[in-house]
C-alpha positions as CSV (number, residue, x, y, z in Angstrom):
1,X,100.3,195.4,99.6
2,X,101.4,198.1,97.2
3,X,100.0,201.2,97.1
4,X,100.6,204.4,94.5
5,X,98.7,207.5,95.7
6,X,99.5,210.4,93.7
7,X,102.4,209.7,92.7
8,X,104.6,211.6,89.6
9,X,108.1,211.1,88.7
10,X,110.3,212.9,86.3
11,X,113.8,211.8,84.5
12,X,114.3,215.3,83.4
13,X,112.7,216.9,86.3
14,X,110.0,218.9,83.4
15,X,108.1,216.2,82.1
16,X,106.4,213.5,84.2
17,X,106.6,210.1,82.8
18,X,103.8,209.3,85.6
19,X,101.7,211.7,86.2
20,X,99.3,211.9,89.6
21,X,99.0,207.6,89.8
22,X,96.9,206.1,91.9
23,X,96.8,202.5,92.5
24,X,96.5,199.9,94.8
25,X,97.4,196.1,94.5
26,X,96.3,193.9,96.9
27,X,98.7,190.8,98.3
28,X,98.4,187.6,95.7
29,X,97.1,189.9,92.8
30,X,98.2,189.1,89.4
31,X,98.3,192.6,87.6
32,X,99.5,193.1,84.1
33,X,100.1,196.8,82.7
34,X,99.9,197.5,79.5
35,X,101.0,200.5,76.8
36,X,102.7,201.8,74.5
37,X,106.5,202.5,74.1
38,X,106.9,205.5,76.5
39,X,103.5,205.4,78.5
40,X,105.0,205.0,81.8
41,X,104.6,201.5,82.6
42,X,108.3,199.9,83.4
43,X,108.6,203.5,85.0
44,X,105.5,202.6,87.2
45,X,107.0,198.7,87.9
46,X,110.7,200.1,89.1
47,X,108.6,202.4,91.6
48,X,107.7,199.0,93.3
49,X,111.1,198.1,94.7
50,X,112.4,201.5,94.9
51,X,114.9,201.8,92.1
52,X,113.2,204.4,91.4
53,X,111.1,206.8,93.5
54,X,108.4,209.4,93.2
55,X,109.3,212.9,92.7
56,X,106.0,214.2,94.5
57,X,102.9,211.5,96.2
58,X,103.9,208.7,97.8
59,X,105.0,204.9,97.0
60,X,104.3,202.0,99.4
61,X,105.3,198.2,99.7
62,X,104.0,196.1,102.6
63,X,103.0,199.6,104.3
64,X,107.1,200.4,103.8
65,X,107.5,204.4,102.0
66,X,109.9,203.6,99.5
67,X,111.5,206.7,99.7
68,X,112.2,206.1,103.4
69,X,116.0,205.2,103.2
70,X,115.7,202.7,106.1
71,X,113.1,200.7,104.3
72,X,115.0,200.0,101.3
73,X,116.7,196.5,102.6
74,X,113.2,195.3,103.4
75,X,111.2,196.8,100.0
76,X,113.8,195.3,97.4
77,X,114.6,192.1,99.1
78,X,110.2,191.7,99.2
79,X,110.0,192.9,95.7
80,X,112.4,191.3,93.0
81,X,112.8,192.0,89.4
82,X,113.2,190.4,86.3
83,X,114.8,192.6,83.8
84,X,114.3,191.9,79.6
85,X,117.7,190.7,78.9
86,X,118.7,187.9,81.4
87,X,122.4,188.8,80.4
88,X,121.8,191.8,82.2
89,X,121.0,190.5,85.5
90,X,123.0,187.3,85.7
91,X,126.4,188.0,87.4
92,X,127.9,184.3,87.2
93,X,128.7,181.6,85.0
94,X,127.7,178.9,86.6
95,X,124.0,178.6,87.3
96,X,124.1,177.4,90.9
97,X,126.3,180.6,91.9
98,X,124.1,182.7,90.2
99,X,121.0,181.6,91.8
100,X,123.3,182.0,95.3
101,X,123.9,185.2,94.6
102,X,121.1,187.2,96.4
103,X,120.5,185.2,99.6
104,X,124.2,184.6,100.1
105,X,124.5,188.8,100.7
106,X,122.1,188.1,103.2
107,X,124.3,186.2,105.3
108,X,123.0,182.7,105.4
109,X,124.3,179.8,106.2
110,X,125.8,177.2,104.1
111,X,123.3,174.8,104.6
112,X,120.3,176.9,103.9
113,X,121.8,178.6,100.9
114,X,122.3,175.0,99.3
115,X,118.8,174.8,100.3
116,X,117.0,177.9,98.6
117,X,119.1,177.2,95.4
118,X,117.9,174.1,95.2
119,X,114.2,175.1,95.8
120,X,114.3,177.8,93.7
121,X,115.8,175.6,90.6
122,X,112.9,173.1,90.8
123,X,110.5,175.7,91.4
124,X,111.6,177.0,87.4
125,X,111.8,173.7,86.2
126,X,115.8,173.3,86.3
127,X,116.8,170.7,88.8
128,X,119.9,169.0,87.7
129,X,121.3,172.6,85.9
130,X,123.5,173.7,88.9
131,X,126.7,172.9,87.3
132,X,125.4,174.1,83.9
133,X,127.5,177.6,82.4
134,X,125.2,180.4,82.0
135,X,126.4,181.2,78.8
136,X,125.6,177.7,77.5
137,X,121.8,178.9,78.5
138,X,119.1,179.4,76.2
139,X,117.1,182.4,76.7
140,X,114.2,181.4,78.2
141,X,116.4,178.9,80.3
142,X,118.6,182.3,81.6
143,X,114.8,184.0,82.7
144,X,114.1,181.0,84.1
145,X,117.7,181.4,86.3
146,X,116.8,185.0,86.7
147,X,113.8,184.3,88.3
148,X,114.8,181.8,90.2
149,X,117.6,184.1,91.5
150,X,114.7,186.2,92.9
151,X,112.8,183.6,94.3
152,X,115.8,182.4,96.3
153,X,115.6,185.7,98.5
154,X,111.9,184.7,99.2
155,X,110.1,187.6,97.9
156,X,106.4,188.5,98.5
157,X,106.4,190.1,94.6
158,X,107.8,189.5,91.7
159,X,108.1,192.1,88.7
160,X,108.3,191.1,85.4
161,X,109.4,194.2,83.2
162,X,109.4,192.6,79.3
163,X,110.8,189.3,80.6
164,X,109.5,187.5,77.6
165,X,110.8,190.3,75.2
166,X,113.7,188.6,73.7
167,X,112.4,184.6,73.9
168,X,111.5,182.7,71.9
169,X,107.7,181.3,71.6
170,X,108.6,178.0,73.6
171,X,110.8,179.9,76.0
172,X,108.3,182.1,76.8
173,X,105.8,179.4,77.0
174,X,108.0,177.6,79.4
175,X,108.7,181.3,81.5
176,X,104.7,181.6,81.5
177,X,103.7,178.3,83.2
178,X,106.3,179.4,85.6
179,X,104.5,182.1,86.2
180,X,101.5,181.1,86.8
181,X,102.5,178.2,89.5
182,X,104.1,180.9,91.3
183,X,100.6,182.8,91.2
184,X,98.8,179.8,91.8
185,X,101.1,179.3,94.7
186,X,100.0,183.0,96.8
187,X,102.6,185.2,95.0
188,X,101.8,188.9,93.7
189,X,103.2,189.3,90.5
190,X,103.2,192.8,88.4
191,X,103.8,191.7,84.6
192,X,105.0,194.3,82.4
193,X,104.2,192.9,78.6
194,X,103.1,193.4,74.6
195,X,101.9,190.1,74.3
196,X,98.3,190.2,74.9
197,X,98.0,186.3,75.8
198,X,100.3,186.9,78.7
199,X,97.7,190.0,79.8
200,X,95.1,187.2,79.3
201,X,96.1,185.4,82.1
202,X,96.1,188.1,84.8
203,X,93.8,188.9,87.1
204,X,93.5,192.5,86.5
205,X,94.7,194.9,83.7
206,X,95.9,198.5,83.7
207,X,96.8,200.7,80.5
208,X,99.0,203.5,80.8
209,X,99.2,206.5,78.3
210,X,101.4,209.3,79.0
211,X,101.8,208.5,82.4
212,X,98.2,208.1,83.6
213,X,96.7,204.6,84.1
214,X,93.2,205.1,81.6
215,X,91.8,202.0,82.0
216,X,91.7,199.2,84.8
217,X,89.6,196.2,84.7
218,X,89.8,192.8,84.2
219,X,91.4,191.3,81.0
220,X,88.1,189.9,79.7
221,X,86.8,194.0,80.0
222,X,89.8,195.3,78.7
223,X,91.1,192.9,76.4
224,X,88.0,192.5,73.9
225,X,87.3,196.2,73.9
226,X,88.9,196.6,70.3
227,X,88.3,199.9,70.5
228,X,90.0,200.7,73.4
229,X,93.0,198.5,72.6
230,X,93.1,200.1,68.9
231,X,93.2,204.0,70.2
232,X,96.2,203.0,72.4
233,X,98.0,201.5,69.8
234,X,97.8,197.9,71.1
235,X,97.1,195.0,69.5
236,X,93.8,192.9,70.0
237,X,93.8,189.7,70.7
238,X,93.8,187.3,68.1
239,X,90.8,185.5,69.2
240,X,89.1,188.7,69.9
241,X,89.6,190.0,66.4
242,X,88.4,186.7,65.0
243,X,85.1,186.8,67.0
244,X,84.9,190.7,66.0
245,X,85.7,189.9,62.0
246,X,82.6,186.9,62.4
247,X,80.3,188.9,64.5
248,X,80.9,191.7,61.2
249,X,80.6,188.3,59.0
250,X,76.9,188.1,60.8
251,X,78.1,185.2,63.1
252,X,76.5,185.5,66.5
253,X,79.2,185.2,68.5
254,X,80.4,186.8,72.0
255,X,83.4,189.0,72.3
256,X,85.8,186.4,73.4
257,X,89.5,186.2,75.1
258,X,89.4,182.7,75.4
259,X,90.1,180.4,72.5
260,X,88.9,177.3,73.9
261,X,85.4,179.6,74.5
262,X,85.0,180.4,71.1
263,X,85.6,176.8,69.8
264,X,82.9,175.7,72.1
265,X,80.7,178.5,71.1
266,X,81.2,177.7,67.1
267,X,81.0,173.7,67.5
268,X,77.6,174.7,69.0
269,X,76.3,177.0,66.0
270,X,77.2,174.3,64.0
271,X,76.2,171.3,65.4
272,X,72.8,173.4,65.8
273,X,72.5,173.8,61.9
């Protein structure tokens, strides 16, 4: 469904922030990229619905070349994105307008505009918040209309570039479940993120340093390789660290990502003594 090969791209037009990347992500994958400030990786995620575009190799979406000017309708209305500040992207007050804004450009008619709104809301978990001012919003709740402004133009991918930045722990709690209905439900989703329980969830992860992508894998490889995650300046885990500190403690535990694993594995030790 979306495929790098090569591909570099330069602000400056001396220095690539991505460097030679190539990557493909197959249709309903849940991909999270991870790095450090500078490492390429919203650079990488605004390649995916062409608001950006490689400088030399090639992007692709749905077998679209997102430098191909013709293709641009059909790549950005397939592949929306959620910005970190929801003030950015919201252009109404009133939530209902907002989430109209997108599929209304498109030319649709009354009745099926009311109709992707309303879908759209429930899918985020705001039915009855038409009427409500966006400004009134809390954080989370303004992702949560962000998203579902994206979802109202039906999109095959959705792009998450630090959504869960500037929310607080129960907002992004509340964006995450979103999330993953809407990967439960078939949709690819590329997740840009620091918080490493949000990379948990994923199906595969990517780290990026200076524009390359040095490590793929899934989040239980990636993830619980303190080493790894130490030398790119990025946090472990919480539960992997713990499982890491008893192992050192002479605790014979497994690396672990999951919380609920290493319970289980401790109640047994225990409950074995």
């Amino acid at each position: 469904m979306i495929e790098f090969n090569e591909a570099g791209f330069t602000y400056d037009g001396s220095h690539f922030v991505l460097d030679d990347v190539t990557l493909s992500v197959p249709k309903g994958q849940f991909l999270c990229i991870l790095g450090s400030n500078g490492s390429g990786k919203s650079t990488l995620a605004k390649h995916i619905n062409a608001l950006l575009t490689p400088d030399r190799g090639t992007v692709s979406v749905m077998g679209n070349d997102t430098s191909n000017p013709e293709a641009l309708f059909l790549v950005r209305s397939n592949a929306g994105m959620v910005f970190q500040n929801p003030d950015d992207q919201l252009v109404a007050t009133i939530v209902e307008n907002d989430v109209a804004f997108g599929p209304e450009n498109l030319g649709l008619p009354a009745d099926e505009l009311r109709k992707r709104v309303t879908e759209a809301l429930a899918t985020v978990g705001l039915q009855g918040y038409e009427a409500r001012e966006t400004n009134a919003l809390s954080g989370g709740q303004k992702q949560r209309v962000a998203i579902a402004g994206v979802l109202a133009m039906r999109p095959q991918i959705l792009i998450l570039d630090e959504a869960s930045a500037m929310i607080d722990p129960r907002g992004r709690a509340g964006l995450i479940r979103v999330v993953k209905e809407l990967h439960e439900a078939g949709l690819t989703i590329i997740m840009v993120t620091h918080f490493m329980e949000e990379a948990a969830l994923a199906d595969r992860v990517i780290l990026m340093k200076e524009g390359h992508i040095v490590a793929d894998g899934e989040p239980a490889d990636i993830l619980t390789n303190a080493q790894l995650m130490t030398s790119m300046n990025l946090e472990v885990p919480f539960t992997t660290q713990l499982a890491a500190d008893l192992q050192n403690a002479g605790v014979p535990v497994t690396s672990n990502l999951s919380e609920t694993d290493l319970q289980e594995e401790l109640c047994n030790l225990f409950s074995a003594m």
